[in-house]
N, C-alpha and C positions, 0 to 999 in steps of 0.2 A: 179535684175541683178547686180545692183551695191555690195550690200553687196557679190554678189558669187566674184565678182571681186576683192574690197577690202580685203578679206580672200584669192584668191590663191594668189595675192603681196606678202602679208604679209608672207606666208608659203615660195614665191619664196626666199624672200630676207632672211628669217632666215634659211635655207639651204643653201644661197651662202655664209652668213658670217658664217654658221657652217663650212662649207665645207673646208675656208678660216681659221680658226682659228683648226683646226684639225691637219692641216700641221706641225705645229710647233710644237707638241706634240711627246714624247721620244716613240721609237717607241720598242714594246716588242715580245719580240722573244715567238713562242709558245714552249710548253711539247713537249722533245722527250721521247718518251714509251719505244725506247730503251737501255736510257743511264742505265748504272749501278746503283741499286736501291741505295739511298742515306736518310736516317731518317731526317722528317721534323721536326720540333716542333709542337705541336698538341696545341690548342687557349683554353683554358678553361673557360667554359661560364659563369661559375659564382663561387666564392668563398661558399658562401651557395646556395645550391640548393633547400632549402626547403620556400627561401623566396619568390620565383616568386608569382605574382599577381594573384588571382582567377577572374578573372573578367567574366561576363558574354558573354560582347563587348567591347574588347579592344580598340575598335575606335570608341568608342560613340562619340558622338556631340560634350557633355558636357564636353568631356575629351580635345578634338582635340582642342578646342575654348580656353581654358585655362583661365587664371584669367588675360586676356588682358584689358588696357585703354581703355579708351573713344579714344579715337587719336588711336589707332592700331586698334579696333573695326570700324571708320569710315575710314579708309584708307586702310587697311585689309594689316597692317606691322606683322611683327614678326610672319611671319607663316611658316618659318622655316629660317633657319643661317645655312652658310657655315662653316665646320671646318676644312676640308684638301680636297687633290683630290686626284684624282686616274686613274682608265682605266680599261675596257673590252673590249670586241667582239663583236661583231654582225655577221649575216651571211645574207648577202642581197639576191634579188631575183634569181641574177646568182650563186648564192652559196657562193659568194667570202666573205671571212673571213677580218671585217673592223674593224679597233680599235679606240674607243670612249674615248674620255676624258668626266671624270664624277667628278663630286662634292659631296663628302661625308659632309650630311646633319643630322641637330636634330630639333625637332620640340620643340620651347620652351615649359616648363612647363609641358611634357609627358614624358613618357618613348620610344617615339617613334623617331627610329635613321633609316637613309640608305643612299640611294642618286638620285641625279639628270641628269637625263640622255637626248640625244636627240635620240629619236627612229624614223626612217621616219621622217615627218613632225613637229612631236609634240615635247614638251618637257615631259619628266615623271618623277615627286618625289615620288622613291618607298621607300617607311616607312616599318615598322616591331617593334610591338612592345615585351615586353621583354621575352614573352615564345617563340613567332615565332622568334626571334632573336637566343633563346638557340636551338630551332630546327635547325635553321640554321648552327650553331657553331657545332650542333651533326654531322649533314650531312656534312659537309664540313671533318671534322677530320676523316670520316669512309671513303670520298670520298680519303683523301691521305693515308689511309692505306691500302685503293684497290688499290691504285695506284702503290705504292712502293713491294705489296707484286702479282705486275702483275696478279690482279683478272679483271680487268675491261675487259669489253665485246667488242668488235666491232661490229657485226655484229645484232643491233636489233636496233629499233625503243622503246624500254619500259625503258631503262636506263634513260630517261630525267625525271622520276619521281620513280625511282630507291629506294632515301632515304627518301622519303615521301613528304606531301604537308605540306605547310603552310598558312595561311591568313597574307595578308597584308593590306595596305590603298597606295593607289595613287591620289596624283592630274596633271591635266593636263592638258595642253593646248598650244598656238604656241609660247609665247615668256614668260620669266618671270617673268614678269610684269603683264602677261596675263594666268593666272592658276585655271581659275573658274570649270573645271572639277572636280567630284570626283568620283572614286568608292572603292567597298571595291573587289580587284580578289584574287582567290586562286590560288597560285602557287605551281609549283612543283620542286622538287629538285631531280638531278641527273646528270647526264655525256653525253655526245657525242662526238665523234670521227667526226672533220670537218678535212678532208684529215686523215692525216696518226698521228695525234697530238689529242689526248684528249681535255676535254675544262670542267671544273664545267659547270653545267648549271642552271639558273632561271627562268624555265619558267611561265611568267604567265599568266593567263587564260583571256577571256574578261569579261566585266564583267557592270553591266550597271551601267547609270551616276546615282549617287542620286543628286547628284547638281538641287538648286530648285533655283526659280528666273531666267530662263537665256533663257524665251520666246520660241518662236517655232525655234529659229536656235539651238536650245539646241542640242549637241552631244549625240547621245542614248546610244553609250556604250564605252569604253575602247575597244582599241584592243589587240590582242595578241603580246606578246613579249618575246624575248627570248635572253637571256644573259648568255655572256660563258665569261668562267675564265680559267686564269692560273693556277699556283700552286700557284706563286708570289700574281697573284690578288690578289686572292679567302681569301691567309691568308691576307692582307691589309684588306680585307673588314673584317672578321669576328674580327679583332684587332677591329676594331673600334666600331664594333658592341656588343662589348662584355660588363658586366653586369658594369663591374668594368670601362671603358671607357669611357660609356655611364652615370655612372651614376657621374663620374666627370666632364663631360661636363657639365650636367645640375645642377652641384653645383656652380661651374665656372660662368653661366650664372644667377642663381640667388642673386648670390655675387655682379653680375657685375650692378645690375639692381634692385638692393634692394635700397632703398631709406632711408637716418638715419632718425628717426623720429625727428620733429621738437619741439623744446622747446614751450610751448603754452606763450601765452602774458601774464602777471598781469598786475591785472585793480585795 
C-alpha cells in the first residue's frame, strides 16, 4: 500500500510541475487547410542514400549500452543529452488539442536521435534510428506535398498510418531521473484532422517492457501514443533528425569527450 501510494505522489507532483512549467511555453498556432497553397522546403534525409546501416536490430543491447565508463555504467549517465527543443500536440480524453514542450534528444555513441516527451503520467524518450529516421523524413515531405497540393483526406480513420510504419526504441518512466522502462513499439506515420486544422501524426503502438531487473512492480507494457505536428513542427523535428544533423552531433560529442592520450612515464 505504501509503494501504490509513494507512485500516485510521485506521478501527482510531476504533473502539477508539468502543468506549471507548460504555461510559459510560446504557444503555436495550428495549419489552416485553407490558406493559399504556399511551397515549403522538403528536408533531405541523407546526402548519400546508399550508406544507411543494414543492421539486423537497430536497437540491440549492444548497440544502445555503447562504449560507456565504469562511472556512467554504475550510475547509468550518458543515456541520452539534450540538444535543442521544440513542441507538439496531444489530443486529451475530451478531444481537446494540448501543446507539449519537448526536448530533442541523441543517444550518445548511436545513430539513435528524437525526443523527450511528457505523455499522461509518464515521461517518453522516443529514438529512431537512421533508416526509421529517413522513413520519417520520406513521410513527412509526401505529408507537405499532400498538403499544399489539397490531397489530404478528412473524413477517415486510416490516414494516421497513411505513409507507413516505422520501428522505434523508447524509454520510460515518471520523472527523469527515473527511466528504467524499455520497449522496442512500431509506429505509424500519417495525418489527422483534430477540428478543422490537419496535424502530421506519430502514432505509436504499445508495446511490452523488455526491461529486466525491475521486480514484480515491473510495468508490462508501453502505452499508446499519439503525437500531431504542425507544418512548422514536423520540419523542426525532421531538421534535427536528418543523416547530416545527426551525424554532426555525435561527432560534436565524441570530440567533446574524447580523451588526449597520455604520455607513459620512463623509468
Amino acid at each position: 500500500m505504501k509503494k501504490i501510494s509513494a507512485f500516485l505522489f510521485a506521478a501527482v507532483c510531476a504533473v502539477l510541475l508539468f502543468s506549471c512549467s507548460s504555461t510559459k511555453q510560446r504557444q503555436i498556432a495550428s495549419d489552416s487547410y485553407n490558406d493559399t497553397p504556399t511551397e515549403l522546403p522538403q528536408v533531405s534525409a541523407s546526402a548519400d542514400t546508399d550508406s544507411a546501416l543494414t543492421e539486423k536490430d537497430p536497437y540491440n543491447e549492444k548497440k544502445i549500452k555503447g562504449k560507456k565508463t565504469f562511472t556512467q555504467q554504475l550510475f547509468g549517465t550518458e543515456k541520452y543529452i539534450k540538444i535543442d527543443s521544440s513542441s507538439l500536440f496531444v489530443s486529451n480524453t475530451f478531444g481537446q488539442v494540448q501543446q507539449r514542450s519537448i526536448d530533442l534528444i541523441y543517444k550518445p555513441q548511436t545513430d539513435l536521435a528524437g525526443f523527450m516527451v511528457r505523455y499522461d503520467t509518464s515521461l517518453y524518450n522516443f529514438y529512431m534510428a537512421q533508416e526509421d529516421r529517413r522513413q520519417l523524413i520520406e513521410a513527412v515531405n509526401k505529408y507537405l506535398s499532400d498538403f499544399e497540393e489539397k490531397k489530404l483526406i478528412r473524413k477517415t480513420g486510416k490516414t494516421v498510418k497513411i505513409y507507413g510504419e516505422v520501428n522505434a526504441y523508447e524509454e520510460f518512466g515518471i520523472v527523469e531521473i527515473m527511466m528504467p522502462n524499455i520497449s522496442k513499439p512500431e509506429a505509424y506515420l500519417g495525418y489527422r484532422f483534430l477540428g478543422k486544422s490537419p496535424y502530421f501524426c506519430i502514432k505509436v503502438r504499445p508495446a511490452p517492457n523488455i526491461a529486466e531487473n525491475l521486480g514484480s512492480d515491473k510495468v508490462s507494457k508501453s502505452i499508446e501514443q499519439c503525437y500531431y505536428f504542425t507544418k512548422a513542427q514536423v520540419q523542426e523535428l525532421v531538421h534535427f533528425l536528418s543523416d547530416e544533423n545527426v551525424t554532426n552531433i555525435a561527432a560534436d560529442y565524441e570530440e567533446e569527450h574524447s580523451t588526449a592520450p597520455q604520455d607513459k612515464d620512463t623509468y
